[in-house]
DOVEX-109207 format. One record per residue (C-alpha): residue number from 1; residue in three letters; x, y, z. Coordinates in steps of 0.25 Angstrom, whole numbers, plus 5000, padded with zeros to 4 digits. Example, Ala and Ser with C-alpha at 12.3 -4.5 7.8 and 13.67 -1.06 7.14 Angstrom:
% residues 2
pos;code;u;v;w
1;ALA;5049;4982;5031
2;SER;5055;4996;5029
END
This chain:
% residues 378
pos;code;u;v;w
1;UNK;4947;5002;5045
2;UNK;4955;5015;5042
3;UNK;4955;5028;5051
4;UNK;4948;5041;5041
5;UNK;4957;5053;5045
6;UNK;4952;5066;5041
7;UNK;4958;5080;5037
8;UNK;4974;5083;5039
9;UNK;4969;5095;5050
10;UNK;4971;5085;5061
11;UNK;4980;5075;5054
12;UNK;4993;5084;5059
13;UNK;4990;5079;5074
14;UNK;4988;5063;5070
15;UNK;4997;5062;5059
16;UNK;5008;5072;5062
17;UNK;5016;5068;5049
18;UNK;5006;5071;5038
19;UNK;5006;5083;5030
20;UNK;4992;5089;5029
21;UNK;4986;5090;5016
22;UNK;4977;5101;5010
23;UNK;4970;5091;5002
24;UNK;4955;5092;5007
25;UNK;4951;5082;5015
26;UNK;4940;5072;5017
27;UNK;4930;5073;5027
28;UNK;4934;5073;5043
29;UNK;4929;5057;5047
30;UNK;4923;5053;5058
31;UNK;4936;5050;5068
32;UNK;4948;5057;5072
33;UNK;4963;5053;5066
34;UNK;4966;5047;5080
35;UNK;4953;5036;5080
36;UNK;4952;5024;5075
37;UNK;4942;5015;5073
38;UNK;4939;5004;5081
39;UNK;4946;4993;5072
40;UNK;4956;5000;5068
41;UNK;4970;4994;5072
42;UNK;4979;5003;5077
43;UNK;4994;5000;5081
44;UNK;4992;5008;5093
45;UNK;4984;4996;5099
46;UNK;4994;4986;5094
47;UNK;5008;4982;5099
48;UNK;5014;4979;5084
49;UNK;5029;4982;5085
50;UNK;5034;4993;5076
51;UNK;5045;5003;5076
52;UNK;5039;5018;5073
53;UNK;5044;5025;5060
54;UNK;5041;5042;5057
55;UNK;5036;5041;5043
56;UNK;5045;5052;5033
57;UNK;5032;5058;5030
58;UNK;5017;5058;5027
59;UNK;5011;5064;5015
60;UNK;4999;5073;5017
61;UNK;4986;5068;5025
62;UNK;4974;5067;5013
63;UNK;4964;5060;5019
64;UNK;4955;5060;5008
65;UNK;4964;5052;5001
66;UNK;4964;5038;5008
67;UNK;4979;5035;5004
68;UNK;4980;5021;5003
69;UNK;4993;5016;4996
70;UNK;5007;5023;4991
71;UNK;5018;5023;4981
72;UNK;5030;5030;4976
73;UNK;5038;5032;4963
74;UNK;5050;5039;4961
75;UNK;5048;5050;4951
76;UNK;5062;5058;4945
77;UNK;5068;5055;4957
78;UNK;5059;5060;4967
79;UNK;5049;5050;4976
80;UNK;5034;5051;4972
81;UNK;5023;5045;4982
82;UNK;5009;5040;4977
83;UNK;4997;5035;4986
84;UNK;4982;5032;4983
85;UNK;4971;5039;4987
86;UNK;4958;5030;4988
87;UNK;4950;5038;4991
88;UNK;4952;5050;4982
89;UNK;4954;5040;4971
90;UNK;4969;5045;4969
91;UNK;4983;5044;4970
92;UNK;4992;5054;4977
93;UNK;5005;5057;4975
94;UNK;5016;5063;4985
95;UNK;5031;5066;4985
96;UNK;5036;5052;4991
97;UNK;5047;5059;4998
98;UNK;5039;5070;5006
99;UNK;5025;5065;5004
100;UNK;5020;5078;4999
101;UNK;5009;5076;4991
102;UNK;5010;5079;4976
103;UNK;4996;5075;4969
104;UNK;4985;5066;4966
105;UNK;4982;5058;4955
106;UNK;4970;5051;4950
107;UNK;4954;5052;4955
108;UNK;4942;5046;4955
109;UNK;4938;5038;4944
110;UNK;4941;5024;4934
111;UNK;4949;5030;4923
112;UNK;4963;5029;4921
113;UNK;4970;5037;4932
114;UNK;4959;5038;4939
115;UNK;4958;5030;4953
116;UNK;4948;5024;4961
117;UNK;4952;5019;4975
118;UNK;4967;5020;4971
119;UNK;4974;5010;4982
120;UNK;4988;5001;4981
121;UNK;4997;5009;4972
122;UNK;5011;5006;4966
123;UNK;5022;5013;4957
124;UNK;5031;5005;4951
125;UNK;5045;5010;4942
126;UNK;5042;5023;4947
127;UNK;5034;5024;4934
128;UNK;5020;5018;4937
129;UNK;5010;5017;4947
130;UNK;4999;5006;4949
131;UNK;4985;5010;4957
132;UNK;4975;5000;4963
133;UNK;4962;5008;4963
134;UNK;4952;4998;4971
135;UNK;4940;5004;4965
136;UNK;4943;5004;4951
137;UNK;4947;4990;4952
138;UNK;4961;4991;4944
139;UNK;4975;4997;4946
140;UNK;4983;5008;4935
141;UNK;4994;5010;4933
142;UNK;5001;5024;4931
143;UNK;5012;5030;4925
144;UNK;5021;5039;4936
145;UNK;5024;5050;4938
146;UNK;5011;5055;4928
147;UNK;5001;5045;4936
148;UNK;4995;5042;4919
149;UNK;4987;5031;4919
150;UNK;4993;5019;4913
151;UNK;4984;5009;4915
152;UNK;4973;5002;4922
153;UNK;4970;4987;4926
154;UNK;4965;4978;4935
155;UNK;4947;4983;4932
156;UNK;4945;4968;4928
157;UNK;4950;4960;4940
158;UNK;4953;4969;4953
159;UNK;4940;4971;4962
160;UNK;4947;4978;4976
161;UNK;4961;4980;4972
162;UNK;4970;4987;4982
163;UNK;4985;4984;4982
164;UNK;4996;4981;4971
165;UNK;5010;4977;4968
166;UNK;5017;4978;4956
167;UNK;5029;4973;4949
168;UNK;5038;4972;4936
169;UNK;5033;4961;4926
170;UNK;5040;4962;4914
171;UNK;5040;4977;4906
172;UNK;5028;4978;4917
173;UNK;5021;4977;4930
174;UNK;5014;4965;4939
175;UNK;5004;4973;4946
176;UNK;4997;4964;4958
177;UNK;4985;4970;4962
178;UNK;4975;4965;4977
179;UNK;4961;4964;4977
180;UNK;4952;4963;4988
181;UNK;4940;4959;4982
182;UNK;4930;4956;4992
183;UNK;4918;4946;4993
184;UNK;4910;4958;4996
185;UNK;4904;4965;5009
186;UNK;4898;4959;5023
187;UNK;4887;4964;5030
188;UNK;4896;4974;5038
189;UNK;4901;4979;5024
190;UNK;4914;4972;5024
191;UNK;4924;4965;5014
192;UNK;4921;4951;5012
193;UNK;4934;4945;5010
194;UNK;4931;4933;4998
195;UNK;4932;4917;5003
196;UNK;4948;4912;5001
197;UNK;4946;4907;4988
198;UNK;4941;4921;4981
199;UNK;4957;4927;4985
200;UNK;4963;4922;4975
201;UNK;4962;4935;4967
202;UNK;4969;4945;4979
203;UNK;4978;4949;4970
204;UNK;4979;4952;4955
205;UNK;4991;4953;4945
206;UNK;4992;4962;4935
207;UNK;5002;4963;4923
208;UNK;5006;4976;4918
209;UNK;5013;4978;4905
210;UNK;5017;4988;4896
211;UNK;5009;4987;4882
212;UNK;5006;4997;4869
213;UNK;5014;5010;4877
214;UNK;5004;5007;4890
215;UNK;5003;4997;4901
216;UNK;4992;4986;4900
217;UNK;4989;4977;4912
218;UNK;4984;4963;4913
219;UNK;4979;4955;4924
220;UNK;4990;4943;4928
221;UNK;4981;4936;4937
222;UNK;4976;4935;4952
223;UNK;4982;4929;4965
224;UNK;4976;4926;4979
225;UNK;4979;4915;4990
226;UNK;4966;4907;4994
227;UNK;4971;4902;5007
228;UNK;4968;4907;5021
229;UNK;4981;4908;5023
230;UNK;4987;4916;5009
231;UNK;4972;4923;5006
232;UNK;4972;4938;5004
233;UNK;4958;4941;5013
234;UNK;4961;4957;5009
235;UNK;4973;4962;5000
236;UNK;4977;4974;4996
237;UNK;4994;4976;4998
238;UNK;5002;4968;4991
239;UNK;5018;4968;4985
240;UNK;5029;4959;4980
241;UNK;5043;4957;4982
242;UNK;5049;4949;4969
243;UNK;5063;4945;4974
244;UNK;5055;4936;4983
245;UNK;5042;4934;4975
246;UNK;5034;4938;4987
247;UNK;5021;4946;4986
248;UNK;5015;4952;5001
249;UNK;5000;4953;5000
250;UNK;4992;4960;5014
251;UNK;4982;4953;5019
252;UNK;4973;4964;5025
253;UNK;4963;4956;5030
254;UNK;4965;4956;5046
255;UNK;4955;4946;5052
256;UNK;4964;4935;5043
257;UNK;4978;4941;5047
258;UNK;4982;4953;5039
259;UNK;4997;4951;5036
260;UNK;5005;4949;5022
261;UNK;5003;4938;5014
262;UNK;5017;4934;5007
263;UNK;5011;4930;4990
264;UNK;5022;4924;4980
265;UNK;5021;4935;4967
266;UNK;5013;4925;4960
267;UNK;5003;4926;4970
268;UNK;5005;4913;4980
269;UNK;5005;4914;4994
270;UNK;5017;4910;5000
271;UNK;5012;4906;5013
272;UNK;5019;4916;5020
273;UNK;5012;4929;5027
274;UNK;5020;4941;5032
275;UNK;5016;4950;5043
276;UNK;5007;4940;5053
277;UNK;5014;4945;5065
278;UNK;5014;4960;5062
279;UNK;5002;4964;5056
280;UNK;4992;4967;5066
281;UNK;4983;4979;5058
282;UNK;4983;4976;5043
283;UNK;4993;4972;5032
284;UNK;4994;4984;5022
285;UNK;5005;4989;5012
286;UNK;5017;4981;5009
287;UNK;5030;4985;5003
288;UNK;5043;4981;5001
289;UNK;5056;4986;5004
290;UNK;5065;4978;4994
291;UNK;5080;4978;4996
292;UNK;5090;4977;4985
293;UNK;5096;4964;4993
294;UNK;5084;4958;4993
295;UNK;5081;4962;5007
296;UNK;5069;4970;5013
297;UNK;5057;4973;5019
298;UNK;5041;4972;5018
299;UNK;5035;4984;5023
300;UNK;5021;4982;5026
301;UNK;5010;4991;5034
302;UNK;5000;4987;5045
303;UNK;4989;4993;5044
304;UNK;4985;5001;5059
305;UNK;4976;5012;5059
306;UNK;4985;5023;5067
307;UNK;5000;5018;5061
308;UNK;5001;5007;5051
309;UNK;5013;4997;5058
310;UNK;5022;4994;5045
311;UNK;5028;4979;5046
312;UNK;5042;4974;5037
313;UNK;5044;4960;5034
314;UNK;5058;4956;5029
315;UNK;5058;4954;5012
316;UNK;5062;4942;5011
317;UNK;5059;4933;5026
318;UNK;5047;4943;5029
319;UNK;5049;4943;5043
320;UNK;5044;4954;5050
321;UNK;5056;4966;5052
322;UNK;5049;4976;5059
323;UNK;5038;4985;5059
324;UNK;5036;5000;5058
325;UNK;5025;5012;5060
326;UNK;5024;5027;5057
327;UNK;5021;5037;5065
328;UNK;5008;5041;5058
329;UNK;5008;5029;5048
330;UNK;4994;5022;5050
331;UNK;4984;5015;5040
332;UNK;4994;5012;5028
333;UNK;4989;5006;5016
334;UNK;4999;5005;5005
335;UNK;5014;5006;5006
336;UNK;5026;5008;4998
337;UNK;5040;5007;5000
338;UNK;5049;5013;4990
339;UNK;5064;5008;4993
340;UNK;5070;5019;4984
341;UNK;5078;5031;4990
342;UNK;5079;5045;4989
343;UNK;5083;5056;4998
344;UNK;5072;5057;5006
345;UNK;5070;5042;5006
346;UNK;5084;5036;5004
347;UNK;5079;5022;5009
348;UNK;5067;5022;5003
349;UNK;5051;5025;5010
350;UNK;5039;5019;5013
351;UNK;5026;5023;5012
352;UNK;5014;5021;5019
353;UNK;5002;5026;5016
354;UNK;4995;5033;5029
355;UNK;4981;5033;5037
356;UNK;4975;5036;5023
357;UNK;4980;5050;5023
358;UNK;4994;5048;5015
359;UNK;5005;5040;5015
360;UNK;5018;5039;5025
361;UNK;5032;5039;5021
362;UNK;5043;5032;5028
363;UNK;5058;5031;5025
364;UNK;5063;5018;5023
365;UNK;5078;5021;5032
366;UNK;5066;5025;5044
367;UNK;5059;5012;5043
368;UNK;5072;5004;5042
369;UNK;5080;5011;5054
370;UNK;5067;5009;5062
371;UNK;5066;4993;5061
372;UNK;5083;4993;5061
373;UNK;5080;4987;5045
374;UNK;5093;4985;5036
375;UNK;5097;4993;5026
376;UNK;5088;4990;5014
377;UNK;5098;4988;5001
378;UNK;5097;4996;4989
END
């Protein structure tokens, strides 16, 4: 369950990095910043070895927001930052090198550009984005930096979707979307998750082309293991890595074992899961820092209520190399590592969204001097 924070008035004393807003705010809740529910997990009652790293920034605290799950592009030459809002039915956009926040886009509603429990976003060529929005039950694509709506897809199939990852297929894009369907509620009001044999449709593949001076999408077909051992009980982060033809996929679902489930890009389980030992809250975002050698890391958040523990895993063996917290970093969602650099950011960043407030920023040379990682080639 995840802690409601109210107003940035008091956020300064718990959060001491975040800029405050002047966006108004919801309602004050009913619990202060530093209390927690009683099943929250919470690193400070857990001995899960991690080496501490001072985020670069936090963007400004809107908790009426919800921020759930970030992405960047680079637009003439400058690092732009984009997160959903899910609960103001937006996205917002920030300067990914400060974290200053520039705009929002979107609202309420189902028509094109318009957003309903906006969730897993993704940029890809620093020229389109694609959106999850889990209540309208499709993704869009726009166009960056104008945020124009290009298209929509998915109304037909998708039921809960959360996450996505996307890739070039051809003059367009694969686009491989989660769903956590349920097999609806208990008496107590909670997800049913469906018997073993109803997961084989986790995960969805889409095919994006260009066609007639526009973009049309079709669905690809579905994936999901059926066993108890490769099953998906509750999905939502996934992403690939091509050279290896590996696909991670979280399992969120904690009574099972929440960890990372390692997919083939065809959609097979490998057998393999990554994480078993680390994990200890709940397996979130994953990214990926490629290297240009082929070398690399996984980057992939544990989700604790008062500072979300971020494991590595080696690319290639995915053996565990270290683990790492914030300072203030807690309740991450998405991630998203962009391996580009710039001035600010010569190595690259990684960005995390933040206790629903905003999203964390962390420079990659911080992160690597901290767990003694080698130089990542470019």
């Amino acid at each position: 369950m995840k802690l409601r924070l109210p107003s940035c008035l008091w956020l300064a004393a718990v959060l001491p990095l975040a800029a405050c807003s002047s966006t108004p705010t919801a309602a004050a809740p009913d619990r202060e910043p530093d209390q927690y529910e009683a099943d929250d997990v919470l690193l400070r009652d857990h001995q899960v070895p991690h080496v501490v790293v001072k985020e670069a920034f936090l963007t400004p605290a809107t908790p009426e927001d919800n921020i759930d799950s970030p992405a960047s592009w680079i637009q003439d030459g400058k690092r732009m930052l984009v997160a959903s809002a899910k609960a103001t039915d937006r996205l917002v956009v920030y300067d990914g090198d400060s974290g200053r926040r520039l705009r929002t886009v979107g609202g309420p509603g189902d028509g094109p550009g318009q957003l309903s429990r906006p969730n897993g976003v993704a940029t890809v060529d620093d020229r389109y984005l694609f959106v999850v929005e889990r209540d309208n039950r499709r993704v869009q694509m726009f166009s960056l930096p104008d945020f124009a709506p290009l298209l929509s897809f998915g109304q037909d199939g998708l039921q809960q979707p959360y996450g996505l990852w996307v890739r070039h297929r051809g003059q367009g894009y694969e686009v491989l979307v989660s769903d956590a369907y349920m097999a609806g509620e208990d008496a107590q009001g909670d997800d049913i998750v469906p018997p073993l044999d109803q997961l084989d449709r986790r995960f969805r593949r889409y095919e994006v082309v260009p066609q007639d001076g526009g973009w049309a999408a079709r669905a690809a077909g579905t994936f999901g293991d059926t066993s108890a051992a490769g099953a998906i009980r509750v999905p939502e982060s996934l992403f690939g890595d091509e050279a290896n033809d590996r696909l991670l996929v979280a399992e969120e679902d904690v009574p099972t074992g929440t960890r990372l489930r390692e997919y083939d890009l065809q959609g097979r389980y490998r057998g393999r899961d990554v994480g078993a030992g680390q994990y200890v809250a709940q397996a979130e975002g994953i990214a990926l820092m490629a290297c240009a050698d082929g070398q690399g890391w996984w980057v992939a958040s544990d989700q604790f209520a008062d500072r979300t523990v971020f494991h590595l895993f080696d690319r290639n063996s995915l053996e565990h190399a270290g683990s790492f917290a914030g300072q203030a970093t807690g309740l991450t969602d998405g991630v998203w590592l962009d391996p580009r650099g710039d001035a600010r950011f010569p190595q690259g960043v990684f960005y995390a969204s933040h206790l629903d407030l905003g999203v964390a920023a962390f420079d990659w040379r911080d992160i690597a001097a901290a767990l003694k990682l080698p130089a990542c080639a470019r």
